[in-house]
C-alpha positions in Angstrom: 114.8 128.5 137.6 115.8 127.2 134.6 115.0 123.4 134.2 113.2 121.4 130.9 110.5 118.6 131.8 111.9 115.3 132.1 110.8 113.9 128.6 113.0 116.7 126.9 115.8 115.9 129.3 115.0 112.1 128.3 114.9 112.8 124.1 118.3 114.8 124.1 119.2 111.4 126.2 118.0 109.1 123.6 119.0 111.4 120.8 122.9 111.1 122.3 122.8 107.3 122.3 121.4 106.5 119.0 123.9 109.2 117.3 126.7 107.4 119.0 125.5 104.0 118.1 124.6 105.3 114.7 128.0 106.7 114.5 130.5 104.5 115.8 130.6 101.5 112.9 132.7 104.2 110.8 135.3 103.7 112.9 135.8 100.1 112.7 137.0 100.2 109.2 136.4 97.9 107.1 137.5 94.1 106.4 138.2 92.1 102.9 135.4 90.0 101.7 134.2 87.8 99.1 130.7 89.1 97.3 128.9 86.7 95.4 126.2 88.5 93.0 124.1 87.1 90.2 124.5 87.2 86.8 121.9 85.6 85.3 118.3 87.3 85.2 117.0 83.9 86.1 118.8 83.3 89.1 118.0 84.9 92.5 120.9 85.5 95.3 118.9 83.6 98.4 119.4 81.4 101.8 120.2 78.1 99.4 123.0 79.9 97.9 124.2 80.9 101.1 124.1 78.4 102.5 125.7 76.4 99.6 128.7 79.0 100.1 129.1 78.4 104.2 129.1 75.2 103.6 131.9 75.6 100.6 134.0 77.6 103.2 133.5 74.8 106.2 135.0 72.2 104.1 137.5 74.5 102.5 138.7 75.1 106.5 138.5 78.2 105.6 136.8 80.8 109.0 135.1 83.8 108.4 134.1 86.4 110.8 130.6 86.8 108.9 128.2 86.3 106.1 125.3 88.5 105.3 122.9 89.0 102.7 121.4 91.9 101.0 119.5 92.9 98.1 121.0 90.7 95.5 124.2 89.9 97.0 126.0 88.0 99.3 128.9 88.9 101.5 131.9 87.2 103.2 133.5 89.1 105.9 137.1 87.5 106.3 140.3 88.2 108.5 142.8 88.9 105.7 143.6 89.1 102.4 145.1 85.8 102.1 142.3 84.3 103.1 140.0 86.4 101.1 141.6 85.0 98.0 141.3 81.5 99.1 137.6 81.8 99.4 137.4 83.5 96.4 138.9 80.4 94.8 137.3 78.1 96.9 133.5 79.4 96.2 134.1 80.0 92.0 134.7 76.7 92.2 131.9 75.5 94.2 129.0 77.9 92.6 130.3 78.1 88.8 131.6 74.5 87.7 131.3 75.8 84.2 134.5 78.7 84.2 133.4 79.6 80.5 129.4 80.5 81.5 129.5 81.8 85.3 125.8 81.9 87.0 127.5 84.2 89.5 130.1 86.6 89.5 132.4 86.2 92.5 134.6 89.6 93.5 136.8 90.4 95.9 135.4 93.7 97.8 135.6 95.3 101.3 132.6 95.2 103.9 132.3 96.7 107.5 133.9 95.5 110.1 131.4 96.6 112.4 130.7 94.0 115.4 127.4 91.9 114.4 125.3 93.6 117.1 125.5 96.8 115.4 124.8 95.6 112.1 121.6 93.8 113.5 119.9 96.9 114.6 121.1 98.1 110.9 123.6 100.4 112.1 125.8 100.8 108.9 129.1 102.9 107.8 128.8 105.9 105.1 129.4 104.8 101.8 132.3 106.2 99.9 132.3 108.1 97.0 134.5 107.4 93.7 136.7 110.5 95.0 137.5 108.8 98.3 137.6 105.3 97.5 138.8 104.9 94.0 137.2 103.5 91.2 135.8 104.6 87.6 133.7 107.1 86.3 131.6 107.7 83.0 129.5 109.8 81.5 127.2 108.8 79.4 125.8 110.4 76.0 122.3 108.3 75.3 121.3 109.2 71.2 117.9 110.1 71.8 117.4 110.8 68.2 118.7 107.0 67.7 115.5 105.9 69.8 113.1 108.0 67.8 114.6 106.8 64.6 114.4 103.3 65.3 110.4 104.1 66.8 109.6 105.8 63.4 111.6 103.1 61.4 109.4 100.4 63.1 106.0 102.3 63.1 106.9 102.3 59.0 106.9 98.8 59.2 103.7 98.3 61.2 102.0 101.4 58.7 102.3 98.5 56.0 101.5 95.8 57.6 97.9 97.7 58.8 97.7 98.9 55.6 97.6 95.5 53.7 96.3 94.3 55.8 92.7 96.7 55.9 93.3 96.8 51.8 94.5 100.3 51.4 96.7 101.2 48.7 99.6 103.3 48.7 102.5 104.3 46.7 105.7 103.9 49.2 106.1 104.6 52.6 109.7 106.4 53.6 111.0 108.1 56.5 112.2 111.3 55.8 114.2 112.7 58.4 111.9 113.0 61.8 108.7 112.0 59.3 106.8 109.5 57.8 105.7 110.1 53.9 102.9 108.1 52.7 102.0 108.5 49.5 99.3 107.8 47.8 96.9 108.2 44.2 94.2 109.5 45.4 92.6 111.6 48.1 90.0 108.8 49.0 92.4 106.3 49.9 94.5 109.2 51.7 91.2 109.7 53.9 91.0 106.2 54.5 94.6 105.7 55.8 94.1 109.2 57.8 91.3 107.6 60.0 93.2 104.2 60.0 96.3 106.3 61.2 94.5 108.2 63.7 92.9 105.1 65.0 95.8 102.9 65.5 99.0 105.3 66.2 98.0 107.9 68.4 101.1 109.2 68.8 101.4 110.5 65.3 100.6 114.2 64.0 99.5 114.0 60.1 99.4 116.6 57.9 98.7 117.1 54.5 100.8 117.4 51.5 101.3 116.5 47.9 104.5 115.8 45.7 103.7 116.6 42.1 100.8 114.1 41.4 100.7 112.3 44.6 99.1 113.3 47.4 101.1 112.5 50.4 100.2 111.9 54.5 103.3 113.3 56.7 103.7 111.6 59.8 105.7 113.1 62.8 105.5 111.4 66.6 103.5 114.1 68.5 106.2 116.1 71.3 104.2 114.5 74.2 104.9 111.4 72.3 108.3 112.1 71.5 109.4 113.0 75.5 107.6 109.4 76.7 109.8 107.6 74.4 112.6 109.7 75.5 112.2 109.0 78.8 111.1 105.5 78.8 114.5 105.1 76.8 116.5 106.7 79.4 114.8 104.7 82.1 115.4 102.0 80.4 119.2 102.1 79.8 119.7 102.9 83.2 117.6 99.8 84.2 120.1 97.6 81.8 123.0 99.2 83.3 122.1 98.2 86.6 121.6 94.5 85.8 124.8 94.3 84.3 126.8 96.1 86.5 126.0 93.9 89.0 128.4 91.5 87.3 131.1 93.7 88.5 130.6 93.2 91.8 130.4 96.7 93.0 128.6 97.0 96.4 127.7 100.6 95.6 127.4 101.6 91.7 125.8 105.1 91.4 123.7 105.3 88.2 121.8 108.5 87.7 120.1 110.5 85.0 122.0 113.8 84.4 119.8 116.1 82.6 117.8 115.0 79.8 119.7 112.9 77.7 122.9 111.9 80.1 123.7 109.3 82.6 126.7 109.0 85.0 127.9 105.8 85.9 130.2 106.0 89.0 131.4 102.5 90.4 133.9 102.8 93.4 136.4 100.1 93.9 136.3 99.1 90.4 140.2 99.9 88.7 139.4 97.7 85.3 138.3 100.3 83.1 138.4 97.9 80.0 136.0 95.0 81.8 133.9 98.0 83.0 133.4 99.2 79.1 132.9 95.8 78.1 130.0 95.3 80.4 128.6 98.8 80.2 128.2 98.5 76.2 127.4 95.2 76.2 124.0 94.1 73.9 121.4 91.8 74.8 118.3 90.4 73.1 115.1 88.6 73.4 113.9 86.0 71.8 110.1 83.9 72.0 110.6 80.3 70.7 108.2 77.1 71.6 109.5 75.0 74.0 110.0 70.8 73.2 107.3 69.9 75.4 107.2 66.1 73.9 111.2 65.3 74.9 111.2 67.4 78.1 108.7 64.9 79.6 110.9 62.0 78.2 113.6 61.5 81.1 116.3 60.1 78.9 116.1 62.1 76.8 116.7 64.9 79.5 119.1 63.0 80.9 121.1 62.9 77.8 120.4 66.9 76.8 121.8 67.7 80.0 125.1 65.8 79.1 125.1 67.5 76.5 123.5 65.9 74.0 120.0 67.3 72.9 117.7 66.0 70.1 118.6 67.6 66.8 117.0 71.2 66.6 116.2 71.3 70.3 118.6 73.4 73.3 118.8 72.4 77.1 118.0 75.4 79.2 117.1 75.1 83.2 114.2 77.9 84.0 114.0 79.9 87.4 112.9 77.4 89.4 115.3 75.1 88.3 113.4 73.2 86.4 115.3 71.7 83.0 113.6 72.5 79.7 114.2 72.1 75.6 113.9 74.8 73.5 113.4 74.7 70.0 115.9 76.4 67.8 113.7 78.0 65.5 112.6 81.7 66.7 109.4 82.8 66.9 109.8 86.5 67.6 112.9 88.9 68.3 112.7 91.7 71.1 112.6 94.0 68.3 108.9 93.6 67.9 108.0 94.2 71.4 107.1 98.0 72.7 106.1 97.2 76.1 106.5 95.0 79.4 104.5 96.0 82.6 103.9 94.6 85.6 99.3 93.9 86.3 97.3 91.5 87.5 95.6 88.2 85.6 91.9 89.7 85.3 89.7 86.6 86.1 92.2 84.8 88.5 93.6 88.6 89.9 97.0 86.6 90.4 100.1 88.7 89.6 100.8 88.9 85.7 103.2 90.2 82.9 101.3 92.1 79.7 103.4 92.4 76.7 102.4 94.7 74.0 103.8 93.7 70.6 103.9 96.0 67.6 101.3 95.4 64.4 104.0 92.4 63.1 104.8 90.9 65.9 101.0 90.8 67.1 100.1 89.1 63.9 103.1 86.5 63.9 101.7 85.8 67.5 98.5 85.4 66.7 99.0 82.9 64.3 101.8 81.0 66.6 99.4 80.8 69.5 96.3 79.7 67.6 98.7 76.7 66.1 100.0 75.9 69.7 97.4 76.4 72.3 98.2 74.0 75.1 102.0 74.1 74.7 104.8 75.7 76.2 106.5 79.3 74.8 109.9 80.1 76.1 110.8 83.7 76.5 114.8 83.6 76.8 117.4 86.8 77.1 120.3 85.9 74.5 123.5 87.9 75.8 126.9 86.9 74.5 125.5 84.1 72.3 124.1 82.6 75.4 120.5 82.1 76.3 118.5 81.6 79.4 115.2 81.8 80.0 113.1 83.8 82.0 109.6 82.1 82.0 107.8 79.5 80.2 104.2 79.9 80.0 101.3 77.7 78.5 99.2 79.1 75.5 96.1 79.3 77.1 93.9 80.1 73.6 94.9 82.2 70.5 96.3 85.9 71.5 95.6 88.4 68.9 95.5 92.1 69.1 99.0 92.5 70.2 98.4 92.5 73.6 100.3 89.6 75.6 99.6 88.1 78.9 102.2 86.2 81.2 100.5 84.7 84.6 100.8 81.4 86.5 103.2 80.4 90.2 104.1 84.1 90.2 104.6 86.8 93.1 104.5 90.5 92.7 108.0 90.9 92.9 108.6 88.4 90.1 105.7 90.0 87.8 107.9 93.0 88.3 111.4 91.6 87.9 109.9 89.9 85.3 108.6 92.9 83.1 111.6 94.7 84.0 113.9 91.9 82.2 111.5 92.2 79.1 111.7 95.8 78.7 115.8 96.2 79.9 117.2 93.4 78.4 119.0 95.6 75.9 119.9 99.2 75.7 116.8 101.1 74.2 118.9 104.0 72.5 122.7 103.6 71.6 125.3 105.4 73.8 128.6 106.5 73.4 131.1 107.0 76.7 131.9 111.0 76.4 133.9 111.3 79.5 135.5 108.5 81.6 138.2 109.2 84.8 140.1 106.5 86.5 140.5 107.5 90.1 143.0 104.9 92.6 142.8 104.2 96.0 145.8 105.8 97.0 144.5 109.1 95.6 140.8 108.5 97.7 143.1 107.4 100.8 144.9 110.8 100.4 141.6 112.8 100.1 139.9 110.9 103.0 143.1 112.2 104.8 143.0 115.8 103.8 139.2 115.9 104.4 139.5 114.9 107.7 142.4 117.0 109.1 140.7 119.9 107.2 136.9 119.2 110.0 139.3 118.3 112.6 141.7 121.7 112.0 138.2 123.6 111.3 136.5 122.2 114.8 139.6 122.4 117.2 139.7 126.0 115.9 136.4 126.6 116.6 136.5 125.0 119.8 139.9 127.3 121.5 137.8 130.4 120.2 134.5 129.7 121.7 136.2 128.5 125.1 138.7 131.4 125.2 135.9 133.7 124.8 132.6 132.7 126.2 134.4 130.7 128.9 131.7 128.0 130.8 129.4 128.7 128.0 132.0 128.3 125.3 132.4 124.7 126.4 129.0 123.8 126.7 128.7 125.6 123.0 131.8 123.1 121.6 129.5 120.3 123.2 126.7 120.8 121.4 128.5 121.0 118.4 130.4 117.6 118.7 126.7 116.5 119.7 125.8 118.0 115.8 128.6 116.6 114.1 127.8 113.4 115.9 123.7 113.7 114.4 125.4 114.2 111.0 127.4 111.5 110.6 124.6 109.5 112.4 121.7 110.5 110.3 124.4 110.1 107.0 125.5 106.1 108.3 121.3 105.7 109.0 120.6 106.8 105.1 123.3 105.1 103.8 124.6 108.2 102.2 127.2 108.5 100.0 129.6 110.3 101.5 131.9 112.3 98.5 134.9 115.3 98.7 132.4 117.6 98.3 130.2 116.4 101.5 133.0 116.5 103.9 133.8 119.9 102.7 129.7 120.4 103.5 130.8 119.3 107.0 133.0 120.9 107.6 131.2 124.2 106.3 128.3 123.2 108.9 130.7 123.3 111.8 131.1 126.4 111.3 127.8 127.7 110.4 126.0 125.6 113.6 128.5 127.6 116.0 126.7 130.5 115.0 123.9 129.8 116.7 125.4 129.5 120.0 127.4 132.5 119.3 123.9 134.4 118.8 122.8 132.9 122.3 125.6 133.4 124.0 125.9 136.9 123.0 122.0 137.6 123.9 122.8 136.5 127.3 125.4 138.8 127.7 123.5 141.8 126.7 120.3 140.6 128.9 123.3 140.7 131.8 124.3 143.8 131.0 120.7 145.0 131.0 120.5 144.3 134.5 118.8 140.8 134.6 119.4 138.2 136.8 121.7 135.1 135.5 118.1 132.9 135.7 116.3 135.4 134.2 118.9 136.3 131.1 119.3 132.7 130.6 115.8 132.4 129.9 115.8 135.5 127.8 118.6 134.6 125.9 117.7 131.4 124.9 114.5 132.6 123.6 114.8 135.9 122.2 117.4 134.4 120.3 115.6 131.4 118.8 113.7 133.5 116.6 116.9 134.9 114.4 118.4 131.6 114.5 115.5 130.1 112.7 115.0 132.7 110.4 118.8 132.7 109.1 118.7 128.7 109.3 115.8 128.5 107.2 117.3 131.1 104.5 120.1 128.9 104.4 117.8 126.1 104.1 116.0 127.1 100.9 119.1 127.8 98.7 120.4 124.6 100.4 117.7 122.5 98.6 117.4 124.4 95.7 120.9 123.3 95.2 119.4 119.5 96.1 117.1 120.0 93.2 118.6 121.4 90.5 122.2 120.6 91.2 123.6 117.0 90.0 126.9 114.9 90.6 129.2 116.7 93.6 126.8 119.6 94.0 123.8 117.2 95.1 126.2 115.7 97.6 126.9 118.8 99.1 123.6 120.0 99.3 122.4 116.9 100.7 124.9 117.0 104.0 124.2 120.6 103.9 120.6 120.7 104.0 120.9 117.9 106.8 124.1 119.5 108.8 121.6 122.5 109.0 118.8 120.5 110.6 120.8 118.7 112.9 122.5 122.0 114.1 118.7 123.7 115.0 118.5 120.8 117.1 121.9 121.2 118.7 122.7 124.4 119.1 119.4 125.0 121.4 118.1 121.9 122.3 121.3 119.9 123.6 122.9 123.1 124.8 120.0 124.6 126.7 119.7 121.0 128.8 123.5 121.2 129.2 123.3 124.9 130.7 120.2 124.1 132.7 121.9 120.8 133.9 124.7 123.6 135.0 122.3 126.5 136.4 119.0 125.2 136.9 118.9 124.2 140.3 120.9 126.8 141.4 118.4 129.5 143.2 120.5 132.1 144.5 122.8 132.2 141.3 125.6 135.1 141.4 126.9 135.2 137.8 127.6 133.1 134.8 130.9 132.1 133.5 130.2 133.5 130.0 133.4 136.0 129.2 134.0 139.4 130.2 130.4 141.4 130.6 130.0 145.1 130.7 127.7 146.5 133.7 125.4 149.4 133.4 126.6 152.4 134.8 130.3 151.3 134.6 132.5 153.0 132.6 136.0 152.2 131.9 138.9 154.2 130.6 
């Protein structure tokens, strides 16, 4: 007989119900809702702000139907629109009494309207693509010779600075296209620089050459060098992007790297183009000033800076923890002289830390800064749009020379990281220029959600009256285990918070039909184990397994271009690969697994079993006319 152990019988079970539950908040739809996002690097979405916006809603007698919070948003769930728009109202009011500089940005969005006991065991809808939902793309064009111009351009400046400063002579230093010329009188003082060269700027290549009298050094950034500061650029931009994008108010923003020097900027849901542009070329700085420590600790003074009214040469700023500061107006150091910002630890206390690394200017200007100021307060600030804020204030410690810059002191991880991550992406680190942009609206996305879904519905009903016409008992159970597939997909798809695009439901619907195949190759094994002369037990048996071993090998072909397409492909390609490569593991599952326990659920028990409902079977020894 034909029966599986009961944990097999209890896994297909299990499987069943957590697809279904994993499934089923895509068909709730979704609800208007307020999101409330941060835009200031200083301030952090948490349970005060929350709560500061239930309580806005309570006394605006205004209901909603939920509030959550995620990673660096909050979310209103509300019955209607009209309502949505009072809220929106009611909470810019409450959280951003200053209209002309908004701590938060407050947009009107959609969220699940899944019931609150699904969302509690995390059990989320798909995300939508730009091509189903509307919104704006752009691609991206980052000048990557722009970043290792302005590199070269600032290692000239640091060449002079190390070079006065050891007392070596030279006649000019230029950049000449990709290179650095240094020129000098003789070939001692050339030797000299060489070593000082080599010592401090690893990353350059010198070679030799001379122009009429003068011997010259030339200077080129070494192509290991060159692809760091590449990258690091890229990585960089994208990081920027993502901080200000979430100004927008886009729940899902897709920013990737495409190839080397490229990056695509989808943001569904978003129809401004213009405020979109604005945002995405917007430039930021940093600046280092000393903070006022002698009129912060006066509180009338404070009291009158935050009115409005600082002391003459001062600025009122409130750090991260809300504490209020003054800030001198005199600047200390620009972003410009700082290379790098990585998150460490504090090496005699081990707490979590921030090291700066400045270039040969800025570590001298430092130097001399700290050892006049030791025991006083440095603001680091983020200037955007003429507008300041600052993202830590530490105490000088003792003087800091070398370059090298350490941040510690009432800091997490997290913050060490968010920290250095606002240092190094607090403006763009190459120039880029928008070389493609589409506008796509909802009513287009609400016509190819449409078309998609008739097209898998058309696709699977097909399937279905051609598999139970022909195989009969075992083309039913075959169109169950597929539905049980489709339901895995769309289950595994909701549990990784895929994006689901155009291109993924037409990977869907491709799977349907590839993952009947399987049961097509069973089916048809049974038949010819019948027409052998085998029992119905015994083909059963036979069929499943003799067939398991072609049904893995053309799965797993499938497979392999399947991810190579994950790899190498970007954009809608990826997509597809991605619901394809898991439509194909699902459907291993499904096609023998679910629909094995569903025919021995049938046949099993049954001992003195006559035949099998499986379509017309030729016997051995019959032969027709």
């Amino acid at each position: 007989m034909n029966r599986y152990p009961l944990w097999k019988n209890i896994l297909v079970l299990v499987a069943l119900i957590l697809g279904l539950l994993y499934t089923l908040p895509n068909f709730f739809g979704e609800a208007p809702a307020v999101q409330v996002a941060s835009v200031k690097a200083t301030l952090k979405v948490d349970m005060t702000l929350m709560d500061q916006v239930e309580k806005t809603l309570q006394a605006a007698g205004i209901e909603n139907t939920g509030i959550q919070a995620d990673a660096g948003s909050i979310r209103v769930r509300l019955a209607d629109t009209d309502t949505q728009l009072r809220a929106k109202d009611a909470i810019e009011k409450a959280i951003n009494p200053d209209p002309a500089d908004p701590a938060y940005s407050v947009a009107l969005n959609l969220v699940s309207n899944s019931p609150s006991w699904l969302t509690a065991i995390h059990a989320l809808p798909m995300y939508l693509g730009l091509d189903l939902r509307g919104g704006v793309h752009f691609l991206l064009q980052v000048d990557m010779k722009g970043a290792l111009t302005k590199r070269l351009d600032a290692t000239a400046a640091d060449l002079r600075t190390q070079m006065r400063d050891k007392n070596i002579r030279h006649s000019g230093i230029s950049r000449e296209g990709m290179t650095l010329a240094v020129r000098f009188r003789d070939a001692d003082t050339r030797d000299k620089a060489r070593r000082l060269i080599t010592d401090t700027f690893p990353e350059l290549a010198l070679q030799d050459a001379q122009d009429g009298t003068d011997l010259k050094l030339i200077a080129s950034i070494k192509p290991s060098a060159q692809t760091k500061i590449q990258d690091d650029a890229l990585k960089q931009n994208i990081s920027t992007l993502h901080n200000r994008i979430n100004e927008l108010g886009v729940a899902e923003p897709i920013i990737q790297q495409q190839g080397s020097d490229r990056i695509v900027v989808q943001l569904p849901g978003v129809q401004d183009t213009a405020k979109a542009k604005e945002i995405l070329g917007r430039t930021a700085t940093l600046e280092i000033r000393m903070a006022d420590d002698e009129n912060s600790a006066n509180p009338s003074v404070m009291t009158a800076a935050a009115q409005g009214q600082p002391p003459a040469g001062d600025e009122y700023y409130v750090e991260r923890g809300g504490h209020p500061l003054l800030v001198k107006k005199q600047v200390v150091l620009t972003g410009e002289r700082l290379t790098d910002a990585q998150p460490g630890f504090d090496s005699q206390t081990h707490e979590p830390a921030v090291h700066l690394t400045l270039d040969a200017t800025g570590a001298r200007i430092f130097k001399d800064v700290t050892r006049e100021n030791v025991g006083k307060r440095m603001a680091i600030l983020l200037i955007e749009k003429g507008k300041g804020e600052v993202v830590t204030a530490p105490v000088i410690r003792t003087e800091i020379g070398g370059g090298r810059v350490q941040i510690s002191g009432r800091m997490s991880t997290q913050e060490a990281s968010d920290t250095a991550l606002l240092l190094r992406a607090g403006s763009l680190a190459a120039p880029m220029d928008i070389i493609e942009e589409r506008t796509i609206g909802p009513s287009l996305g609400a016509e190819n959600i449409s078309k998609g879904f008739h097209s898998t519905l058309w696709g699977y009903t097909a399937i279905a009256i051609f598999m139970m016409a022909y195989y009969v008992l075992f083309g039913l159970v075959s169109v169950l285990a597929l539905s049980a597939n489709l339901l895995f997909l769309v289950a595994l798809l909701s549990l990784l918070q895929a994006t689901l695009t155009l291109p993924g439901i037409a990977a869907i619907a491709l799977t349907l039909g590839m993952a009947i195949d399987a049961n097509v190759l069973i089916n048809e094994r049974v038949r010819e184990e019948l027409r052998n002369g085998s029992t119905p037990q015994a083909a059963i048996l036979a069929g499943y397994e003799r067939a398991w071993a072609t049904i893995l090998d053309s799965n797993v072909t499938t497979l392999i271009a399947g991810i190579a397409l994950l790899i190498f492909g970007s954009g809608p390609v990826r997509g597809f690969a991605v619901v394809h490569c898991l439509g194909i593991l699902t459907s291993l599952f499904s096609s023998v697994v679910v629909s094995r326990a569903l025919i021995n659920l049938i046949y099993g028990r049954r001992k003195k079993l006559a035949s099998l409902s499986i379509g017309q079977v030729w016997k051995p020894g019959i032969v027709t006319k």
